[in-house]
N, CA, C and O atoms as CSV, one atom per row, in Angstrom:
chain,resi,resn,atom,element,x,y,z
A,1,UNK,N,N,-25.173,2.403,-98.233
A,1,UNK,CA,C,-26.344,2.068,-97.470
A,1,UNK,C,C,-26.000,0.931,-96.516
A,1,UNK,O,O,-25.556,-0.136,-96.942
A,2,UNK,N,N,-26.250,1.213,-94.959
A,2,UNK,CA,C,-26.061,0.102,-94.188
A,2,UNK,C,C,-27.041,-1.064,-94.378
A,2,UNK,O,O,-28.083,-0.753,-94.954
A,3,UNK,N,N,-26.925,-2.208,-94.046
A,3,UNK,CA,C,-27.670,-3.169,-93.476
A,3,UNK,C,C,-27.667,-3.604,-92.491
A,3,UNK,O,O,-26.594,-3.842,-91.937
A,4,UNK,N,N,-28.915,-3.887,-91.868
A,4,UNK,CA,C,-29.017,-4.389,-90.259
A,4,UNK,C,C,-28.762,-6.197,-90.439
A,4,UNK,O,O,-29.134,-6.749,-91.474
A,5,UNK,N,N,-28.292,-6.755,-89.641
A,5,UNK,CA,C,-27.980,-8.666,-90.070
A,5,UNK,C,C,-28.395,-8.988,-88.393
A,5,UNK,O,O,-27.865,-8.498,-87.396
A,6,UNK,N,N,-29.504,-9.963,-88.463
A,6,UNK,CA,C,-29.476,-10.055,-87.205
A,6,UNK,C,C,-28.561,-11.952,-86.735
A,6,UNK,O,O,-29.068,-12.992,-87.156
A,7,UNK,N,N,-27.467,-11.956,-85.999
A,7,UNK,CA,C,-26.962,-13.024,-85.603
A,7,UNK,C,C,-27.259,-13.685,-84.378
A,7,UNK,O,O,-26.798,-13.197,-83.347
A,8,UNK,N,N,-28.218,-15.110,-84.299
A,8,UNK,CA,C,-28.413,-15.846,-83.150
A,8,UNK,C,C,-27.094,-16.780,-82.590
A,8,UNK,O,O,-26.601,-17.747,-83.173
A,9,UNK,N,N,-26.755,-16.309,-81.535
A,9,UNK,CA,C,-25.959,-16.875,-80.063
A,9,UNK,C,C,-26.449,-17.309,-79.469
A,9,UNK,O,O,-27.656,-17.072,-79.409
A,10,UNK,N,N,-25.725,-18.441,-78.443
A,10,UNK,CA,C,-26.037,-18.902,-77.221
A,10,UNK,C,C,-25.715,-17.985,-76.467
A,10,UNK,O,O,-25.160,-17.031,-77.011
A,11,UNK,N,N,-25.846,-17.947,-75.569
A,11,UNK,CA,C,-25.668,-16.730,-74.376
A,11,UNK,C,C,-24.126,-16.907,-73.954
A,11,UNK,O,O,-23.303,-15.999,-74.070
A,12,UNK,N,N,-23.914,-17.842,-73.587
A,12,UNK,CA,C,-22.031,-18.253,-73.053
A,12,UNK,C,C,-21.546,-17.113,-74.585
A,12,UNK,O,O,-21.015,-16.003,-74.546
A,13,UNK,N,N,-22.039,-18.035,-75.962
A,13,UNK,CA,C,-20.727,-17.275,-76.828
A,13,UNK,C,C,-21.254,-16.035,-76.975
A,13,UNK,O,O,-20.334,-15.221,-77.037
A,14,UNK,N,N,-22.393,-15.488,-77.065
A,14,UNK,CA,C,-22.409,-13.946,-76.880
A,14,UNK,C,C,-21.657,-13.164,-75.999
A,14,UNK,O,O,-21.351,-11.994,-76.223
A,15,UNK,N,N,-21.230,-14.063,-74.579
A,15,UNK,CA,C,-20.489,-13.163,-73.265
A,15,UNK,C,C,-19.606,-13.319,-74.070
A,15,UNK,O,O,-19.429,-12.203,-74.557
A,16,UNK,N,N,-18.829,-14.119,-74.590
A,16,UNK,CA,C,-17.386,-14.464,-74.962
A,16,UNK,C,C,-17.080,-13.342,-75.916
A,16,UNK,O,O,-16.075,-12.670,-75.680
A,17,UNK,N,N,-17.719,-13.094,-76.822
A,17,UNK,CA,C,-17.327,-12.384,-78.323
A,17,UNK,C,C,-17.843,-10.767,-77.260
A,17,UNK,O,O,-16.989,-9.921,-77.526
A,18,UNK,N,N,-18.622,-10.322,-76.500
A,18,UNK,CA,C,-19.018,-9.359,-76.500
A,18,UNK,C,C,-17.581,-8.824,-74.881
A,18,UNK,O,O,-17.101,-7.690,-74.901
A,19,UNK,N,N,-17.257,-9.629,-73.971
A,19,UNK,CA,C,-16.121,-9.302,-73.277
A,19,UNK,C,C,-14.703,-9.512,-74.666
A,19,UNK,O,O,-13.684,-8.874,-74.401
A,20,UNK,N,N,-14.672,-10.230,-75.836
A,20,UNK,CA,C,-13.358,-10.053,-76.757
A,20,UNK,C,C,-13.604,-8.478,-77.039
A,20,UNK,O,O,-13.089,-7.685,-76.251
A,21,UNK,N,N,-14.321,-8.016,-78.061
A,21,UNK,CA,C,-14.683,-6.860,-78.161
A,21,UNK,C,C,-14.798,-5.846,-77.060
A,21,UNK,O,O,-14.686,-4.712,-77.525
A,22,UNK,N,N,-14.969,-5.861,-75.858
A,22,UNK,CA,C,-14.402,-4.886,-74.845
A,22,UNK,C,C,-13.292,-4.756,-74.519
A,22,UNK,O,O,-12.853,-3.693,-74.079
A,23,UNK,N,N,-12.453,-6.049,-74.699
A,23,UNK,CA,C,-10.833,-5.926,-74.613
A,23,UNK,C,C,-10.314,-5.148,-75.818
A,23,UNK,O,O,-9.221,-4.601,-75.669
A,24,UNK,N,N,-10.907,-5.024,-76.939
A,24,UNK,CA,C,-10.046,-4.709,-77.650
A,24,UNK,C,C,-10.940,-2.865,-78.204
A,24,UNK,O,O,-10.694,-2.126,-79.157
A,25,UNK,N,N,-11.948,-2.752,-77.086
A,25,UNK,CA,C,-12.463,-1.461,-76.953
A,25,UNK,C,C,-13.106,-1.004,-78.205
A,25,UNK,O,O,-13.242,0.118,-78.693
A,26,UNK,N,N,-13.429,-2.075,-78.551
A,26,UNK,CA,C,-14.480,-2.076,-79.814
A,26,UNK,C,C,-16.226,-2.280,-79.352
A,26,UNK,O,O,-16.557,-2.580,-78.205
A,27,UNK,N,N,-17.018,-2.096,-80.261
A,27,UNK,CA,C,-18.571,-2.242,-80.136
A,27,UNK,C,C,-18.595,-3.623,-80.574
A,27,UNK,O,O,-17.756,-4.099,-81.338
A,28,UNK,N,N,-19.816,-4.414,-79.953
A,28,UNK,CA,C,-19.642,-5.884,-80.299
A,28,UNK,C,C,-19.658,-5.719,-82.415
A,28,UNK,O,O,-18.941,-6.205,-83.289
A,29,UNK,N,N,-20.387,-5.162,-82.427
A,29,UNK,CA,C,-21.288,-4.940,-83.665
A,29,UNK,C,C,-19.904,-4.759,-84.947
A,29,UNK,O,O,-19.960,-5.160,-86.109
A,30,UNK,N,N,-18.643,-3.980,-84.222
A,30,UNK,CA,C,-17.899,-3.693,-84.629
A,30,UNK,C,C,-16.979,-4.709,-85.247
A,30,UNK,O,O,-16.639,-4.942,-86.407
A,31,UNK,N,N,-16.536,-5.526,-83.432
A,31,UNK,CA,C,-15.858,-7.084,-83.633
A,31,UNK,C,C,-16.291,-7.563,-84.545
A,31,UNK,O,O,-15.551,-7.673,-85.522
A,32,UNK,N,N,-17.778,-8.091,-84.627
A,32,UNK,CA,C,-18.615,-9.097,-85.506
A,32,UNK,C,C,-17.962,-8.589,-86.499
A,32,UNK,O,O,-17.173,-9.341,-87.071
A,33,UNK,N,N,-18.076,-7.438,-86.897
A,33,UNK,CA,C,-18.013,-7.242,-88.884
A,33,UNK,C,C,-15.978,-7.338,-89.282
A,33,UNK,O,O,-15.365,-7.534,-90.331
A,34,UNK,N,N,-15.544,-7.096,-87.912
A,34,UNK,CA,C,-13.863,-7.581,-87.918
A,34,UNK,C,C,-13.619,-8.448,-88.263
A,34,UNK,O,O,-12.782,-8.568,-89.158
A,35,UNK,N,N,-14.236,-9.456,-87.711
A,35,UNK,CA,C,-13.788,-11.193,-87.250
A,35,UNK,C,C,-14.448,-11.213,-88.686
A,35,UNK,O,O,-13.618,-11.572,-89.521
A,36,UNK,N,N,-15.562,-10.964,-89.174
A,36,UNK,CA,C,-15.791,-11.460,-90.631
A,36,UNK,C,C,-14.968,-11.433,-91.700
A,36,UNK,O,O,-14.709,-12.340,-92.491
A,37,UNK,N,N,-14.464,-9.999,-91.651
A,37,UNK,CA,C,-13.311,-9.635,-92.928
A,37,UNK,C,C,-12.385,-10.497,-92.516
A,37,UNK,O,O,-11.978,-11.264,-93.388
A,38,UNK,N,N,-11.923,-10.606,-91.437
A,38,UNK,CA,C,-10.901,-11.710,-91.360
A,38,UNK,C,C,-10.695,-13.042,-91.818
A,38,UNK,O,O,-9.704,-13.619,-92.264
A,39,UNK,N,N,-11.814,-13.375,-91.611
A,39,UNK,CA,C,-12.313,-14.752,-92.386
A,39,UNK,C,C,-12.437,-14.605,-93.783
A,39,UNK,O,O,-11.992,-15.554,-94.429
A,40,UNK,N,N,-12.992,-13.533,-94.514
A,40,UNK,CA,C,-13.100,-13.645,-96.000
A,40,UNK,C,C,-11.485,-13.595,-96.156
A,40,UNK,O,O,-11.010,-14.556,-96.760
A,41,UNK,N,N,-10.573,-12.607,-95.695
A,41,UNK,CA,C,-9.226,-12.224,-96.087
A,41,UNK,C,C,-8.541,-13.523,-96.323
A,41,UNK,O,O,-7.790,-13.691,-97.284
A,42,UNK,N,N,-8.871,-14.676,-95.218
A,42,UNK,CA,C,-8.265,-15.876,-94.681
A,42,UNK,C,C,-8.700,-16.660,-96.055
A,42,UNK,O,O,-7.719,-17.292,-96.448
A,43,UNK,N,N,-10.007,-16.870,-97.060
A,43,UNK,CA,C,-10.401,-17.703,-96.972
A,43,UNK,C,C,-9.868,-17.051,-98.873
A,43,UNK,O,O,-9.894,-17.837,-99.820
A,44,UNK,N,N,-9.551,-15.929,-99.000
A,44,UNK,CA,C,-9.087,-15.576,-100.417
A,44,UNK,C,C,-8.054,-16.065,-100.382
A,44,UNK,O,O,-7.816,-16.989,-101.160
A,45,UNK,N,N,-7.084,-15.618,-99.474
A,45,UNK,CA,C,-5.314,-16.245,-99.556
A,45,UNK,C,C,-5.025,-17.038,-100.749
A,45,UNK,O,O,-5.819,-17.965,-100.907
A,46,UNK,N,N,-4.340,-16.958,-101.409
A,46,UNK,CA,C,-3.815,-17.895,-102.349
A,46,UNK,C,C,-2.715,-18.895,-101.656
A,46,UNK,O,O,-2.338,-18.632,-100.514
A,47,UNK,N,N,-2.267,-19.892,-102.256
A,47,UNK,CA,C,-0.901,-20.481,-101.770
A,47,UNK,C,C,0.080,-19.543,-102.687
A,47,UNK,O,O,-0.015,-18.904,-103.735
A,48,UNK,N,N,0.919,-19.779,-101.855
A,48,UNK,CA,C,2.442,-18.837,-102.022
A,48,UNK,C,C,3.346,-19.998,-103.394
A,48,UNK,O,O,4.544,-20.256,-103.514
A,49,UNK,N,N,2.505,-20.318,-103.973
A,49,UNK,CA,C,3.497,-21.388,-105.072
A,49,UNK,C,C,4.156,-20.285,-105.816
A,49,UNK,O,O,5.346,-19.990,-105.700
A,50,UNK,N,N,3.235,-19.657,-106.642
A,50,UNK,CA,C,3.792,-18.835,-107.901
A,50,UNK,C,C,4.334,-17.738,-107.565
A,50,UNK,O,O,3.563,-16.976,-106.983
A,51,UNK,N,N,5.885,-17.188,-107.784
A,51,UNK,CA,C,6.458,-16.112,-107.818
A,51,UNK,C,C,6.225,-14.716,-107.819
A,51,UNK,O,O,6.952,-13.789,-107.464
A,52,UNK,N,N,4.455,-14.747,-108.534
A,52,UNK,CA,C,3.707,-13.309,-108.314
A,52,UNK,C,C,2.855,-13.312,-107.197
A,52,UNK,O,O,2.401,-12.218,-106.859
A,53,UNK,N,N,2.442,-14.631,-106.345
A,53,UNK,CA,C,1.412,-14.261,-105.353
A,53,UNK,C,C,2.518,-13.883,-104.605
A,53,UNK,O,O,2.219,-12.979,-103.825
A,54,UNK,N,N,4.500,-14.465,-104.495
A,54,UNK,CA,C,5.001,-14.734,-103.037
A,54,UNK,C,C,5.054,-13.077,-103.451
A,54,UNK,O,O,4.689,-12.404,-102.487
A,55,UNK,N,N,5.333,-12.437,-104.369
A,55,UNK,CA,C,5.465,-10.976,-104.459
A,55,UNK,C,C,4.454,-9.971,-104.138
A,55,UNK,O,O,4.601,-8.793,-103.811
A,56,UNK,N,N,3.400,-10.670,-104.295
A,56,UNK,CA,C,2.177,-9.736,-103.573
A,56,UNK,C,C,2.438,-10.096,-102.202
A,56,UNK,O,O,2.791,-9.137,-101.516
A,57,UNK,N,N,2.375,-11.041,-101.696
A,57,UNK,CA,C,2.583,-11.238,-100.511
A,57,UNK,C,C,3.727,-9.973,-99.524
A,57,UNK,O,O,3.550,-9.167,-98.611
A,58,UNK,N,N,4.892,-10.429,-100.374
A,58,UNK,CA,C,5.620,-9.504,-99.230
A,58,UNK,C,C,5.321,-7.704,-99.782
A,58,UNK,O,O,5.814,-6.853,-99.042
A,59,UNK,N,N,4.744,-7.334,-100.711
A,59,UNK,CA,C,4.574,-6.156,-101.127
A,59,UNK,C,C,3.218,-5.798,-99.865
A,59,UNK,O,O,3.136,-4.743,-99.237
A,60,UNK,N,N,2.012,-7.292,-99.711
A,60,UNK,CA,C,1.063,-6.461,-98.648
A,60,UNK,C,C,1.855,-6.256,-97.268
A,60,UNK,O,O,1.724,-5.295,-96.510
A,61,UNK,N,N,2.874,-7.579,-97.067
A,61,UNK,CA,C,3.290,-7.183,-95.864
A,61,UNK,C,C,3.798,-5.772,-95.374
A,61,UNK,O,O,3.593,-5.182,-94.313
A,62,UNK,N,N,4.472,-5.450,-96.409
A,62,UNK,CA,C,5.680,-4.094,-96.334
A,62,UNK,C,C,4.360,-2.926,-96.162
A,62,UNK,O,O,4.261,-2.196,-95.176
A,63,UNK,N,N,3.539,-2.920,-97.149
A,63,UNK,CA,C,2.329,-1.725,-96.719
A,63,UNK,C,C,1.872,-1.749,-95.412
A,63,UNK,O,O,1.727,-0.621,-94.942
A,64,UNK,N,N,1.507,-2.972,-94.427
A,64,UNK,CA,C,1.129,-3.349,-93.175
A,64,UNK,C,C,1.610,-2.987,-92.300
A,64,UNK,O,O,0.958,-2.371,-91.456
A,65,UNK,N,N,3.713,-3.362,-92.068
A,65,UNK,CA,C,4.428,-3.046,-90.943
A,65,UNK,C,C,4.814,-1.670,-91.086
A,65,UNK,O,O,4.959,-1.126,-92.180
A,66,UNK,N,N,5.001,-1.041,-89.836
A,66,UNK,CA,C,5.834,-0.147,-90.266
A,66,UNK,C,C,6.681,0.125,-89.174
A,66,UNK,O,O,6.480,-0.330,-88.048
A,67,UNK,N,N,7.941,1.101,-89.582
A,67,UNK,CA,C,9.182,1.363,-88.888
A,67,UNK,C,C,10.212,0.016,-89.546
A,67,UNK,O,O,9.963,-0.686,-90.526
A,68,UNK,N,N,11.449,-0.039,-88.604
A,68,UNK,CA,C,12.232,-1.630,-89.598
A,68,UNK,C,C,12.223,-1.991,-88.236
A,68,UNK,O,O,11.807,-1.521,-87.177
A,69,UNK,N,N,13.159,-3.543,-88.853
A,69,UNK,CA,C,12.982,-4.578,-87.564
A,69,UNK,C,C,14.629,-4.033,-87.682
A,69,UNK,O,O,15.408,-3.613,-88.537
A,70,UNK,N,N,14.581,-4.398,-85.957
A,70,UNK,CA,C,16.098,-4.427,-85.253
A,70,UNK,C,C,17.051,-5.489,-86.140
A,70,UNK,O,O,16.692,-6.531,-86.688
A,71,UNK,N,N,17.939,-5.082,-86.113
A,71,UNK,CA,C,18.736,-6.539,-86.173
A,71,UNK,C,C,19.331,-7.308,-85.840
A,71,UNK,O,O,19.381,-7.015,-84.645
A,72,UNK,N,N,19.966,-8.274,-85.954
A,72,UNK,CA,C,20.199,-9.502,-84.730
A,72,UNK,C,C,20.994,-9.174,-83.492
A,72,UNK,O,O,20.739,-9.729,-82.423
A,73,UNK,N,N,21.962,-8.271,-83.621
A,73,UNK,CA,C,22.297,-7.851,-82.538
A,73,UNK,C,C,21.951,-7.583,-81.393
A,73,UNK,O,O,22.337,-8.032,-80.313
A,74,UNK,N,N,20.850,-6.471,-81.771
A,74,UNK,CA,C,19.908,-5.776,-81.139
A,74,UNK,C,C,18.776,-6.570,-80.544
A,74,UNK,O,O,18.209,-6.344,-79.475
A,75,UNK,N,N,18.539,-7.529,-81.399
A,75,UNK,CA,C,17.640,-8.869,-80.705
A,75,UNK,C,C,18.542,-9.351,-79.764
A,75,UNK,O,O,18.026,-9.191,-78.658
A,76,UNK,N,N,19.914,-9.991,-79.640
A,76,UNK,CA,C,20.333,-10.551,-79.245
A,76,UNK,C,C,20.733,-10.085,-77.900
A,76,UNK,O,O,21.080,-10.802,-76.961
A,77,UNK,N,N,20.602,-8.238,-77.931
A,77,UNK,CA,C,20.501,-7.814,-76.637
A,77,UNK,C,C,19.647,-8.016,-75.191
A,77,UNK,O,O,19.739,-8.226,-73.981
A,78,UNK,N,N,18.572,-7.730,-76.546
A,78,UNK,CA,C,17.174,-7.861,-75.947
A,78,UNK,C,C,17.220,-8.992,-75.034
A,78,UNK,O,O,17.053,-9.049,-73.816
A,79,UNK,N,N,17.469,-9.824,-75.852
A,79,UNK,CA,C,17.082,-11.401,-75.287
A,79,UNK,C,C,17.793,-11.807,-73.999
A,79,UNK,O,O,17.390,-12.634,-73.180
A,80,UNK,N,N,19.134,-10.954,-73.945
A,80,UNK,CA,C,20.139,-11.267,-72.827
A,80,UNK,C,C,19.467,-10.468,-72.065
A,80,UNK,O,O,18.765,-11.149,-71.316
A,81,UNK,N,N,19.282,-8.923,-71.815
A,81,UNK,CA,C,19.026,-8.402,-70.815
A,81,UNK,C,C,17.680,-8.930,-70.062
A,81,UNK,O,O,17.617,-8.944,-68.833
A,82,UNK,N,N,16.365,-9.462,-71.085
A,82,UNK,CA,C,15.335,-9.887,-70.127
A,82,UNK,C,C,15.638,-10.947,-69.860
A,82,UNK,O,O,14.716,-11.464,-69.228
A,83,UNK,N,N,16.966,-12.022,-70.069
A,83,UNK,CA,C,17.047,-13.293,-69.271
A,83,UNK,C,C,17.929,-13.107,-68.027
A,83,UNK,O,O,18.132,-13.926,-67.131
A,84,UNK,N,N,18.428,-11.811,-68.163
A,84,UNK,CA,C,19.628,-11.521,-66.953
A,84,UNK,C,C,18.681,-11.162,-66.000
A,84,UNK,O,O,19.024,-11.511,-64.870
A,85,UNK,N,N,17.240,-10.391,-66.073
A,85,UNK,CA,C,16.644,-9.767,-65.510
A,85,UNK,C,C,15.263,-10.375,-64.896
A,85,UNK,O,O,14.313,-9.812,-64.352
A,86,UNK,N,N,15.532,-11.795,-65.203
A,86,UNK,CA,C,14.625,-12.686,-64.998
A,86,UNK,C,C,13.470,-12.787,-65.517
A,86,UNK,O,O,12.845,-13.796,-65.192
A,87,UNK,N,N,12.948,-12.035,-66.259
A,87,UNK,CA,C,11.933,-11.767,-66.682
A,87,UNK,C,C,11.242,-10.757,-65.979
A,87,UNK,O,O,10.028,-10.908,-65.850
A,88,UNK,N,N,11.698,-9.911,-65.574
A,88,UNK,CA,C,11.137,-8.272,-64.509
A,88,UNK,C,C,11.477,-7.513,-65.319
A,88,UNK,O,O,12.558,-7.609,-65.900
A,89,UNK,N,N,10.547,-6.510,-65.549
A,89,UNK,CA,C,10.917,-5.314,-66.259
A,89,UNK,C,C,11.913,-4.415,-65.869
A,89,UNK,O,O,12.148,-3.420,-66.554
């Protein structure tokens, strides 16, 4: 079952959050309930002390990314050709 939540803005941060949400081709309504989970996600975090959170940790990361990362080489290409190239594609 949905619920309707009604949120009061100033008008400036309504433009602000409602042009973020067009950049990212979302409904404002959409952003709003984004930016929230984000904040609860942010605000569960544990600290990384104990050996089982750092293991959850990189176990959520690995579900998150996908494909592998280059390796240094391959960075190190990278990095030469866009400095040879001035920064132009």
């Amino acid at each position: 079952m949905s619920v309707r939540v009604q949120v009061i803005l100033d008008e400036e941060e309504a433009a602000k959050f409602r042009s973020q949400a067009f950049r990212e081709s979302k409904s404002l309504s959409a952003w709003l309930r984004d930016a929230g989970r984000k904040m609860l996600e942010a605000s569960e975090q544990r600290p990384l002390h104990a050996p089982e959170s750092l293991k959850a940790f990189f176990k959520k990361c690995r579900r998150r990314e996908k494909g592998t990362e280059p390796d240094w080489i391959e960075h190190k290409a990278l990095i030469l050709k866009g400095f040879q190239a001035g920064g132009k594609p």
